[in-house]
N, C-alpha and C positions, 0 to 999 in steps of 0.2 A: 260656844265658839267651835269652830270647825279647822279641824288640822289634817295637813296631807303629809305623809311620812315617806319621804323617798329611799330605797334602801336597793342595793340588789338583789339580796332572796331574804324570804321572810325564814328558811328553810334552817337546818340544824348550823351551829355555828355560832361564835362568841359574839360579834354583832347585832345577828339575827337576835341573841335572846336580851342582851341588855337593850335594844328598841321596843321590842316586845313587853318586858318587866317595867323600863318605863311609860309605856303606852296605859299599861294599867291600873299602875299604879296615879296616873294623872286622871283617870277613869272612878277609880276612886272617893277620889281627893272632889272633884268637882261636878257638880249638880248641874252641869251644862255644858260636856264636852264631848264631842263626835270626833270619829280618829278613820280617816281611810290611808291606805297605802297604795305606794307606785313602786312597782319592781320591775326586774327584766325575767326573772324566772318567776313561773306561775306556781303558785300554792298549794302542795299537797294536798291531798282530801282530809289527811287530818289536819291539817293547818288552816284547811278552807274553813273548819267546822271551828275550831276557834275563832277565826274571823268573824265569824256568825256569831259567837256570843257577845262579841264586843259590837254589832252591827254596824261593821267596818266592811268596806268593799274594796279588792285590790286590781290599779289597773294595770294592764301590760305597758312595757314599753321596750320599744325593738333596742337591741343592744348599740350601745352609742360606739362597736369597734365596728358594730355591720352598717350602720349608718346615719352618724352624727346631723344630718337633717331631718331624719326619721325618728329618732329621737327626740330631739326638741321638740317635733309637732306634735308625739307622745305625752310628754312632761306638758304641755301649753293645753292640751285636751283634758289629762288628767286635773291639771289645775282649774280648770273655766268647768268641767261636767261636775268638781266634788263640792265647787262654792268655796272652797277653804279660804278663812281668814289670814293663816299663819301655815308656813310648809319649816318641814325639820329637817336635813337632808342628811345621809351616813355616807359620803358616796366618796370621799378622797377628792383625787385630783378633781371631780367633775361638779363639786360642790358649787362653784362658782356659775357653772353653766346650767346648773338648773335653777338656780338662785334668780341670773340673769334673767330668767325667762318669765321667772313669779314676779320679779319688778313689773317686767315689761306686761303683765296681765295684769296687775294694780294692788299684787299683797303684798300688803306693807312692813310684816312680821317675817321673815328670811330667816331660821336659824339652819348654820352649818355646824356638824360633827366631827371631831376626828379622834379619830380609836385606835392609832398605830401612827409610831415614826415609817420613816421611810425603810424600806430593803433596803440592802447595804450593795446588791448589786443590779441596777438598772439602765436599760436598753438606752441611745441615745433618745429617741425622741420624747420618749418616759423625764429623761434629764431634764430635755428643753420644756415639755411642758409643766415640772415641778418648780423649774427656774420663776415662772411667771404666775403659778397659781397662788402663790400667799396675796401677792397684789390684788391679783383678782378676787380671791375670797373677803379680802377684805371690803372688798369696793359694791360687793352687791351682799353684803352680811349686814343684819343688824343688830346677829348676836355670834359667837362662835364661841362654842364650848369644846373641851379636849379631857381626855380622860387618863393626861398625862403633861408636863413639862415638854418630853420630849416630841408625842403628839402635838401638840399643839404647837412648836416650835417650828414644824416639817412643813404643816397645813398653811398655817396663819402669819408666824412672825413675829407678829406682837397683836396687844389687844383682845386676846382668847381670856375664855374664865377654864379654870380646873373644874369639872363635874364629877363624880364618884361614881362607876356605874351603881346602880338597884342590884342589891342580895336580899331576897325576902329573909325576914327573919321576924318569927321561929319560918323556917322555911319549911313547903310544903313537900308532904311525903313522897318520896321519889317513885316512879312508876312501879319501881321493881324493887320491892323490899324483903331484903335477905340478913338474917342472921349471922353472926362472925361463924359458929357453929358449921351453918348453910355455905358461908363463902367458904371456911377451910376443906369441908368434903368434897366442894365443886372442886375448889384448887389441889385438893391433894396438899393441906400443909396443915401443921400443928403449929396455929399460932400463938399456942401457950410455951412452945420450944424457942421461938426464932421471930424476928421483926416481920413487920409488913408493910416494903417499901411501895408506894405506886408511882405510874407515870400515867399522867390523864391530857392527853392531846393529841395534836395530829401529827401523822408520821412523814415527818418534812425534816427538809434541813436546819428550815429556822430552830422547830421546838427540840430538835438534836436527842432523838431516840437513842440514838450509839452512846451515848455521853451514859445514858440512864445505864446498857447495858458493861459498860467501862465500870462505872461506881459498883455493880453487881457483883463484879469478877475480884474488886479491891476488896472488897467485904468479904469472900471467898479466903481471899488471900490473910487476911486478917484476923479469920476464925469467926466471923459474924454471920451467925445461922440467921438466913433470912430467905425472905421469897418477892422477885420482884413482878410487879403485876403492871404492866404495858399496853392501857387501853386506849383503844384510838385507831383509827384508818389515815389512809395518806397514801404517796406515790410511793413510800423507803418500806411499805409495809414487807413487801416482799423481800426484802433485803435483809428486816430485821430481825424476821421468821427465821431466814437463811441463819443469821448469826447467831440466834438463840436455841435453834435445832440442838435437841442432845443437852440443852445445859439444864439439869435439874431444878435450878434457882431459878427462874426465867419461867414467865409464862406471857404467854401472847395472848390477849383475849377478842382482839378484834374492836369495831363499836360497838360499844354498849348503851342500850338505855337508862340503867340504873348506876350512873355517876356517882348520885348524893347519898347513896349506900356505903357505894366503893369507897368513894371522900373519911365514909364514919369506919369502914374495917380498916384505911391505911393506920400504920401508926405514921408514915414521913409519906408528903407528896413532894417530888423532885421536880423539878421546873430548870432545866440547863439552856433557857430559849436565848438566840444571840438580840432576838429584838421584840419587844411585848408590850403591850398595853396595859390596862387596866385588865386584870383575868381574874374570869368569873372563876376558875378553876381554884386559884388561891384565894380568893375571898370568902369560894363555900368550904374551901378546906379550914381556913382558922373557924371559922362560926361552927362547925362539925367537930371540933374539939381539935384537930390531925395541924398535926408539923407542918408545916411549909417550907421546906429547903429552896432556896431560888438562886439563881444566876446574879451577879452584879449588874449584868445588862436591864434586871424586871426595876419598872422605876417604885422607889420607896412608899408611893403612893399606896400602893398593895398589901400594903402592912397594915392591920388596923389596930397595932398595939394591944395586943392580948396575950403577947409573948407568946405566939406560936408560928413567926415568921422571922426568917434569918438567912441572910442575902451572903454567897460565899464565889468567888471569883470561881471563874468556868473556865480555869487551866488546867486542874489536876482534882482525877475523881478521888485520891487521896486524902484530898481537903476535906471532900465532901463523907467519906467515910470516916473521915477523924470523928465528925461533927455527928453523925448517926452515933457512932459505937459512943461517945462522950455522953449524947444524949439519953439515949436508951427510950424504953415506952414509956416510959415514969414521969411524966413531965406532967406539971400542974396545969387543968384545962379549967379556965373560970366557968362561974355556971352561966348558965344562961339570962335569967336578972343581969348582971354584969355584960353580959355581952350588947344585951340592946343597952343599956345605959353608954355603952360606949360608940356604941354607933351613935347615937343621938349627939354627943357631946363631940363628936367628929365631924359631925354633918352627913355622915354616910347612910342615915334612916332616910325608908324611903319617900316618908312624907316632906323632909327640908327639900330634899332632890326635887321632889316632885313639883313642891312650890316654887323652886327657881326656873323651872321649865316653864311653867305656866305664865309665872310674872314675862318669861320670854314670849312668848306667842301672845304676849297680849292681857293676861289676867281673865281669871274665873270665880263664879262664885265659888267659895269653896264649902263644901258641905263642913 
């Protein structure tokens, strides 16, 4: 069978990689399955080269803010030049309008995504056209998955299934593998003296960088030797630099490629985001052994019960520092046996996931 995956960049990003994790994982899994992609931004050279091992092709399409006619005849081309049986689309508001388009060229298989509630502040026309897109998704979906309650609630309405994003697990070694040893010299910290708080995302208002550097200063205040580690790019980067400049506790690292490292030197990954999805960030943090501190806003779904996630209201970094200094680095990390036992028994492995995709687009042999 033949799938076309519609997405706006195949490129670094929470999106990008759980389409990606499930593209492979259904690669896998089935003894007859081809996977191309439609985007509007074109595939790094390393990204091309991965594409190429999956012998997937990605096509352009002009961006539906520059010209919503130019667009569909994009999507209608991509669709009729890849043969696709079944299209998967990640796109939000626009899920219905490329859905619509795969009707109207004769495939029958339409699945829509959604990966995030809505922002909490948007433009009028943003309003009117969220007003009207659950109907629509509805009306040209013949599946809709969400990888949340409140996701799915935004997109859809009703009628969505909950889907777990893919965390490979044992997951593969991260690009860049560093010893705690390696990371305290980099950072300048003895981490047999003091914690090691991290913050792993983008430096925006949603995922609330200040909040991470607030909790830093209570911990200070408290007498709790620690070192906070702030990876990630964003538009507040510069702001946060500003506000960490001079604080010993405090390091900015920028982006990094080696996350699933950082994930195993944290002892606590903090997450103060006002609105989230399913994140890969906390998913590879419990599997990694590391704490997961999160906001009341991340939905529970992000827990995979291995008692290393614990959801604390994001009005006082107080709270949040009760919960570090209470905790400490001593906390029981099951072994890994246990860990996949429990994804499996969750539905969270990637092979369930992988078969409910499949059963959606139509069914495959499955090897």
């Amino acid at each position: 069978m033949k799938l076309l995956v519609f997405v706006s960049t195949l490129e670094s990003g929470g999106v990008a990689a759980v389409v990606l994790t499930q593209v492979k994982a259904c690669v896998r899994l089935c003894g007859d399955f081809h996977v191309d992609f439609a985007c509007c931004v074109p595939p790094s050279d390393e990204k091309a080269r991965e594409l190429d091992v999956l012998g997937a092709t990605a096509y352009r399409l002009t961006p539906f803010s520059s010209s919503p006619l130019e667009y569909c005849k994009d999507a209608e081309r991509a669709i009729r030049e890849s043969g696709c049986d079944a299209v998967h689309v990640h796109l939000g508001h626009l899920n219905w309008v490329v859905c619509r388009v795969a009707k109207a060229c004769g495939v029958e298989r339409r699945v829509m995504h959604s990966h995030s509630e809505l922002p909490r502040s948007m433009s009028l026309p943003f309003k009117i056209a969220m007003g009207m897109a659950p109907a629509l998704n509805r009306r040209y979906a013949t599946a809709m998955f969400a990888c949340s309650e409140p996701a799915g609630m935004a997109y859809f309405g009703k009628g969505f299934e909950f889907l777990p994003n893919i965390v490979e697990f044992p997951m593969e070694p991260a690009e860049v593998v560093a010893t705690r040893e390696q990371y305290d010299s980099e950072f300048s910290f003895d981490s047999e003296r003091g914690l090691r708080v991290g913050f792993l995302g983008a430096l925006d208002a949603n995922k609330r960088p200040e909040f991470a550097l607030a909790l830093s200063r209570r911990l200070c205040e408290d007498g709790v030797e620690h070192c906070l580690l702030i990876a990630g790019d964003g538009p507040r980067r510069a702001e946060i630099e500003a506000l960490a400049e001079g604080d010993p506790h405090v390091r900015v690292l920028g982006q990094r490629s080696d996350s699933r490292s950082l994930l195993r030197y944290f002892d606590f990954l903090v997450m103060p985001s006002i609105v989230e999805g399913m994140s890969l960030s906390a998913l590879e943090a419990q599997l990694s052994g590391t704490m997961c501190l999160a906001s009341d806003s991340i939905p529970g779904t992000n827990d995979l019960g291995l008692g290393l996630f614990r959801q604390i209201p994001c009005d006082d970094p107080g709270r949040w520092a009760d919960a570090i200094r209470e905790t400490g680095a001593g906390y029981k990390v099951p072994t890994e046996a246990e860990m996949a036992r429990r994804l499996v028994a969750i539905g969270y492995d990637s092979d369930t996931v992988a078969r409910r995709l499949l059963a959606a687009y139509g069914g495959c042999q499955v090897r």
